[in-house]
C-alpha positions as CSV (number, residue, x, y, z in Angstrom):
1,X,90.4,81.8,78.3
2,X,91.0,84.8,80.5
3,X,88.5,83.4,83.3
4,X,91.1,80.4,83.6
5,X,94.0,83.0,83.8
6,X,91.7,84.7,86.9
7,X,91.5,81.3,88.3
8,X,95.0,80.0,87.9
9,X,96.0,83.4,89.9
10,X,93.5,83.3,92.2
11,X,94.7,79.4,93.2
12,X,98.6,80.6,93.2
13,X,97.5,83.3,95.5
14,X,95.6,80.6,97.5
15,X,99.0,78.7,97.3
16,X,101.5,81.2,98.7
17,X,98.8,82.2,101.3
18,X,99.4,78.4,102.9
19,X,103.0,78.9,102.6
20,X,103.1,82.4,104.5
21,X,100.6,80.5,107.5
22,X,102.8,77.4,107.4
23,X,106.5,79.3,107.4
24,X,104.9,81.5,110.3
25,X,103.8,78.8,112.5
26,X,107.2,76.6,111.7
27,X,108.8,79.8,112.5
28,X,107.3,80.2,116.0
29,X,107.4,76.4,116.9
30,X,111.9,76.6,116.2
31,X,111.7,80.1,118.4
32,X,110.1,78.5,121.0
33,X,112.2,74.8,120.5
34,X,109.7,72.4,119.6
35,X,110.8,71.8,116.1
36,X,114.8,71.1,116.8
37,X,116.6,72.5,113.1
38,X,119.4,70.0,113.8
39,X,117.2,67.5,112.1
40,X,118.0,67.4,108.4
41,X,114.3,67.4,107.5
42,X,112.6,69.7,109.5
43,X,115.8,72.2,108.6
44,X,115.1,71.6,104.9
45,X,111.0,72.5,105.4
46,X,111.9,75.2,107.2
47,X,115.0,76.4,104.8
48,X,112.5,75.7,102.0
49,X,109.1,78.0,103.5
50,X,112.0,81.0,104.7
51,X,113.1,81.1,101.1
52,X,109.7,80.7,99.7
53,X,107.7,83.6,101.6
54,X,111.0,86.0,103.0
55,X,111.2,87.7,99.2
56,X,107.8,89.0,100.0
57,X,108.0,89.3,103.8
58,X,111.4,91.4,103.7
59,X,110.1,94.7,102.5
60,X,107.0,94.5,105.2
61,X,109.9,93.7,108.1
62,X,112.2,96.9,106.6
63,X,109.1,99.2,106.9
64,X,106.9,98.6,110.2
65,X,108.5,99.9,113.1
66,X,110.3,97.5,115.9
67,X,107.6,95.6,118.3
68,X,109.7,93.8,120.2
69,X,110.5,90.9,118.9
70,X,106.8,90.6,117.6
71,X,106.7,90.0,113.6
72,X,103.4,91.2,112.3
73,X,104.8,91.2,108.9
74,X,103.0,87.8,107.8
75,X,99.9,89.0,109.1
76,X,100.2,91.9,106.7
77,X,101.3,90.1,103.9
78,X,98.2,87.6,104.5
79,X,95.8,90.9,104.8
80,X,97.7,92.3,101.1
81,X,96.9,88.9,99.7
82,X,93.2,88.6,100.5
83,X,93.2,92.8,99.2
84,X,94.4,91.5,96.1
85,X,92.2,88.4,95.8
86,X,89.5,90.4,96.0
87,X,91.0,92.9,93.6
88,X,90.8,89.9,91.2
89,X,87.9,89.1,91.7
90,X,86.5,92.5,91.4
91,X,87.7,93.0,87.8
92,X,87.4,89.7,86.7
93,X,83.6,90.5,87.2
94,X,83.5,93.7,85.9
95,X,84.9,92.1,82.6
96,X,82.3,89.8,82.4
């Protein structure tokens, strides 16, 4: 039972990963204007992935210092992920 609880975190993990690479590159392609927000859809993905990931992404922002107009905060936030996955993994072999 507790190696399905190690798997159903691991895959949630996996999850929000995809979300933080997906919000990052919908995020780019508005800044640069390929994706145009006026369009009902592509404003609701986008509205949907900001309010998904930003919880997690706001703390990194409030911390690193300013790079110009260069957010590395979803690279981090990937990099804490994969820590954490392997965390996981870590003690779910040491329990077993």
């Amino acid at each position: 039972m507790v190696s399905i609880a190690f798997w159903l975190v691991e895959e949630l993990l996996d999850l929000y990963m995809w979300a933080v690479i997906i919000a990052a590159i919908l995020s780019t392609l508005v800044s640069f204007g390929v994706l145009d927000t006026r369009n009902h859809i592509v404003r609701t993905i986008c509205d949907f992935f900001y309010r998904v990931t930003e919880p997690a992404l706001r703390p990194i922002r409030r911390r690193m210092p300013d790079l110009g107009g260069i957010d590395l905060s979803p690279l981090i936030l990937l990099l804490l992920i994969i820590a954490l996955r392997t965390a996981l993994q870590h003690i779910e072999l040491a329990l077993f």
